[in-house]
N, C-alpha and C positions, 0 to 999 in steps of 0.2 A: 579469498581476497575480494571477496564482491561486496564486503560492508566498506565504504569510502571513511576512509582514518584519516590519518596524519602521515604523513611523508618529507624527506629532507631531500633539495636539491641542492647540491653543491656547483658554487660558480653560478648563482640563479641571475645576474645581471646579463649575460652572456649570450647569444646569437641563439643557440638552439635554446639553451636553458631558459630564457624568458617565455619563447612560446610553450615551450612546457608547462611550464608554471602558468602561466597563461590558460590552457588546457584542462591542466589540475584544478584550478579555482573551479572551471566552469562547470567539470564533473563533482564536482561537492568537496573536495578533499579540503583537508587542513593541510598548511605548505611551510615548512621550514628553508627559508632561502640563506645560503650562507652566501655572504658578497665579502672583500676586504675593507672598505667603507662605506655603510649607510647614507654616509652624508654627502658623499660626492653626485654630480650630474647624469652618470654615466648608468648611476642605478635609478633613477629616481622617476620612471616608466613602472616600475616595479609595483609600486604602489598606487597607482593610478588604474592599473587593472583591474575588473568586472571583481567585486566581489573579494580583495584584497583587503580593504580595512577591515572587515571581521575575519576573514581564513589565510593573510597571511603575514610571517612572523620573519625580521629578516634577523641573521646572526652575523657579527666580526667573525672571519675565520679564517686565517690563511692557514693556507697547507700544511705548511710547518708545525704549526701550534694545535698541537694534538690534543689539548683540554679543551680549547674552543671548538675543536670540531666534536668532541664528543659531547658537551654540551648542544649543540644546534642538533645534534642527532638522537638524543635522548628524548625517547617518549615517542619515536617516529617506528612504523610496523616497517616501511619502504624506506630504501634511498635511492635515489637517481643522482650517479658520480658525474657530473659531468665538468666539474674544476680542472683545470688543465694549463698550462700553457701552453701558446702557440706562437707563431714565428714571423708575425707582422716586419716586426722591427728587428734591428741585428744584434747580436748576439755578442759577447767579447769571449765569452765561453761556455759552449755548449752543454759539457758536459754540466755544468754549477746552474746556468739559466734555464736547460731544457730539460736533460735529464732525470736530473735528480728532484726537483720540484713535481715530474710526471710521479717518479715509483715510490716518493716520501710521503706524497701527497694519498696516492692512492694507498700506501698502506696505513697510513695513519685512519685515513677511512673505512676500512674492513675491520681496521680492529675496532673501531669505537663501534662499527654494525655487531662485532661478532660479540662483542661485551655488552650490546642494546638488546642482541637477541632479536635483530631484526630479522623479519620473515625474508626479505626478496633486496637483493640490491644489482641495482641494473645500470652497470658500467659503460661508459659511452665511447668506444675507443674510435679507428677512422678505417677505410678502405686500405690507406695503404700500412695497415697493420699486416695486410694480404697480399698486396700485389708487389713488391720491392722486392724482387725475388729472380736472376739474371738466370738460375741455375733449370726453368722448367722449360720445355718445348714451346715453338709459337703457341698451337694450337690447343693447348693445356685450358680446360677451364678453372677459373678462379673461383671456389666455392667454400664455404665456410670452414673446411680444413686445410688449408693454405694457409703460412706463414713467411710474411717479409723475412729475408735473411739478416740478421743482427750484422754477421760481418761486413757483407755487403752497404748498408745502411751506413755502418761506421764510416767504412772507406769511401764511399761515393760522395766527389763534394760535388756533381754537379745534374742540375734538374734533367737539363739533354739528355743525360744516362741515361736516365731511369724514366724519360719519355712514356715509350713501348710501354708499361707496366701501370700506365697513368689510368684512374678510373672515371666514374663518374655517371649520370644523365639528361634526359629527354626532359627540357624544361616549356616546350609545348603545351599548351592548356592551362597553365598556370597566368591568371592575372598578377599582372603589380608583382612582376618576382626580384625588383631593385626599387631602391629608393634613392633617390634625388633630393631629399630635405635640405641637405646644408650643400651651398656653392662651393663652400669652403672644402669642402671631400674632394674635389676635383682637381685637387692641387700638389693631391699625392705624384711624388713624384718616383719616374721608372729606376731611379738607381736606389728603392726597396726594392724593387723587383727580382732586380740584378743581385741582390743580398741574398733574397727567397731562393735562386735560384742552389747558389751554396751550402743555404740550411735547410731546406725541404728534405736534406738525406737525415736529416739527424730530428728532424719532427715522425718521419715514419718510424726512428730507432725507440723516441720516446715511447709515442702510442704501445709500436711492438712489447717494450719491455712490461710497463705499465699493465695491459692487457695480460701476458703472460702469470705477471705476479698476481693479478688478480686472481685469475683461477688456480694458481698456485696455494692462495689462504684460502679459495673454497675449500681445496682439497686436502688440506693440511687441521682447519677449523671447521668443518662442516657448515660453510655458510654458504645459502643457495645464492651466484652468482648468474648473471644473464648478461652476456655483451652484445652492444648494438656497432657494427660496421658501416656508417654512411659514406658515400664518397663524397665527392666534392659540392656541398650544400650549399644552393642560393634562395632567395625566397625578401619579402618586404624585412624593415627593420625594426624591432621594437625598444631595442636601445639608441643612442644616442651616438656613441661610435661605431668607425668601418673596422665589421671584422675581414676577413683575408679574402673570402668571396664576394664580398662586395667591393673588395679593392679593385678584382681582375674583373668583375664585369665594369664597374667605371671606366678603366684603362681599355676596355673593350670598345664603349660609347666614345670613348678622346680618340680612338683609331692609334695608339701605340703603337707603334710597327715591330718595336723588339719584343713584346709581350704576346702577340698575335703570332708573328713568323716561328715563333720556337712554342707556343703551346700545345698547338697540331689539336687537340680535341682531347676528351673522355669523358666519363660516366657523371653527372651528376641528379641530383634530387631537390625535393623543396622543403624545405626547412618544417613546413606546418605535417608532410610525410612525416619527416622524421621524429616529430614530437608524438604523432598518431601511433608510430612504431614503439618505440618509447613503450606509453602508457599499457598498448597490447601487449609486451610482453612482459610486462610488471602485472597486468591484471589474469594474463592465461595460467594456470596450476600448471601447465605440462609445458611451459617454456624450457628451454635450455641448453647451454650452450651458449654459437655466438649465432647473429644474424646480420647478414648480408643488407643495408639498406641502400638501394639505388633502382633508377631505371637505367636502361638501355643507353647503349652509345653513343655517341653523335659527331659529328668532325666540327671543326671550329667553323667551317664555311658555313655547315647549316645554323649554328650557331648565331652567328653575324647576321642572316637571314632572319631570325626571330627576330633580333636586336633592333632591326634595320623597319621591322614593320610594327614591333611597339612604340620605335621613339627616329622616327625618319629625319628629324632634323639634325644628329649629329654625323661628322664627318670620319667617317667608317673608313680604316684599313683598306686598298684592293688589293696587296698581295697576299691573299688567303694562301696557305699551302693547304695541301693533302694531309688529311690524318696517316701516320704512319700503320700498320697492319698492327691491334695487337691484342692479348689474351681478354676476353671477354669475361667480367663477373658473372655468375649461377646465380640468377634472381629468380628463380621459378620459388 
C-alpha cells in the first residue's frame, strides 16, 4: 500500500471526513468524496482545499442508492466509510432515521468495495460502540474486545444512565481545538440537548450494529476490513456547520448549566488525531481488527479549566460537579 492511488471517502463534507480528505490530498492521493449535494454550502470547503482541483472528484451518493455508491467507488484500491448519521437533531423514529441508514448504508458499501475488489476499507465506527455496556465490573478495562450491549442501547432512553460508561480525551496541547466563525452557532439552543440526551442510547445502537455488520461481510466476502473507535472528537472546523462536538463545547463557553451539571467528563481526541489514525491504519499491511482512538480521561472541571484560559472572556458555569468513577479505555 505504499504506491499513493485512488481512494473513496464517504460522507467527505463531514467533521472527521473533511480533514481526512484534507490529509489525503496532501499525502499525494487521488480522493473520491461522496457528499449528498455538490452544490450546497455545507460542502463547498471541500474544494478549496491544497491540491483539490486536480486530486479531487466529489460524487451524489446517499446511502441508500447503491449504484451511486458504487459508482464513486469504482477504480478506488481504499475506502474510508465514514457516512453515517448522527443525532444533532431529533428524531420522530429512530429505528427509520438512525438505524437503518447506519447498516443500509454500510452495507451497501462493502458490497460495492467487495465487487471493486477493493484492497482495504477502513470503517469509522465510535467509542461507544464499546462502552454502553451495564453488565461489566467498575473496574473492567475497555479495550478493543468490548462490545456495547444492543439490548441495553435499545432500552436506555436516557444519557444519565449510561454516564458511567462515557468516554473520551485529554484536549491539552491542542491550539484552536473550537471555532467561533459564525455568531450565529451560539444560538443553539439547550432543548437539542435535552433531545440528545434521549437519543444518544440509540446513536451507540447504530454505530454498534453498523460496526458488527461490517466485519460480518469481511468474514462472510473475504474483504479486508479495519475499524477505527474514536471517542468524543473536538478539534477546528473545516466545514461550515456544527457537528455535535462542537455543539457541547459552545454550550460549554455560554456556561449551560444543564449541559455542564449532567456531563460529568470522558475521554476525548482531536480530530486531526483522528484523521492521522485513519490514514495509519489504511497504509500499515498488518492492521486489523478494530482500534481504540482517544486519549486519557479528564473530569468536566478540568475541562472548563482549559476553556477558561483559551477564551477567559466567556461567562463559565461554577457549579462543576465531580466526574463520576468510571471504566477507563485501553489506549496503550
Amino acid at each position: 500500500m505504499s504506491e499513493k492511488r485512488r481512494v473513496c471517502v464517504t460522507g467527505a463534507g463531514g467533521f472527521i471526513a473533511s480533514w481526512l480528505v484534507k490529509l489525503l490530498l496532501s499525502k499525494g492521493y487521488k480522493v473520491h468524496g461522496t457528499i449528498r449535494d455538490p452544490s450546497i454550502e455545507d460542502n463547498s470547503h471541500l474544494m478549496k482545499l491544497d491540491k483539490a482541483t486536480e486530486n479531487l472528484q466529489l460524487f451524489i451518493a446517499d446511502l441508500f442508492d447503491y449504484n451511486a455508491i458504487k459508482v464513486a467507488i469504482s477504480g478506488c484500491e481504499g475506502v474510508f466509510h465514514l457516512a453515517s448519521p448522527a443525532f444533532l437533531t431529533g428524531m420522530s423514529n429512530p429505528e427509520i432515521d438512525l438505524i437503518r441508514p447506519a447498516l443500509v448504508g454500510t452495507k451497501n458499501v462493502l458490497k460495492a468495495c467487495s465487487e471493486a475488489n477493493v484492497k482495504r476499507v477502513v470503517v469509522v465506527s465510535s467509542a461507544v460502540a464499546i462502552a454502553c455496556n451495564p453488565n461489566w465490573p467498575q473496574d473492567t478495562v475497555l479495550d478493543e474486545s468490548r462490545w456495547s450491549d444492543e439490548k441495553f442501547c435499545r432500552e436506555t432512553k436516557k444519557k444519565r444512565h449510561m454516564r458511567r460508561r462515557w468516554l473520551g480525551i485529554r484536549v491539552g496541547g491542542v491550539q484552536g481545538f473550537t471555532s467561533a466563525r459564525d455568531d450565529g452557532v451560539r444560538e443553539v439552543q439547550m432543548e437539542g440537548f435535552k433531545r440528545q440526551r434521549e437519543e444518544e442510547s440509540w446513536y451507540c445502537l447504530s454505530k454498534t450494529l453498523a460496526e458488527r455488520e461490517a466485519f460480518k461481510h469481511a468474514k462472510e466476502h473475504g474483504l479486508d476490513v479495519v475499524t477505527i473507535c474514536p471517542s468524543l472528537v473536538f478539534g477546528p472546523l473545516l466545514q461550515s456547520n456544527v457537528n455535535y462536538s462542537s455543539f457541547l463545547l459552545l454550550n460549554f463557553l455560554k456556561g449551560s448549566p444543564e449541559l455542564i451539571e449532567n456531563y460529568g467528563g470522558g475521554s476525548f481526541v482531536d480530530v486531526r488525531d483522528v484523521a492521522n489514525g485513519l490514514l495509519l491504519v489504511y497504509e500499515e499491511p498488518n492492521a486489523s481488527g478494530r482500534y481504540i482512538c482517544s486519549l486519557n480521561q479528564i473530569q468536566i472541571a478540568d475541562l472548563i479549566d482549559m476553556l477558561k484560559n483559551m477564551y477567559p472572556s466567556f461567562n463559565y458555569h461554577n457549579n462543576i460537579p465531580e466526574m463520576n468513577e468510571v471504566n477507563e479505555l485501553n489506549i496503550d
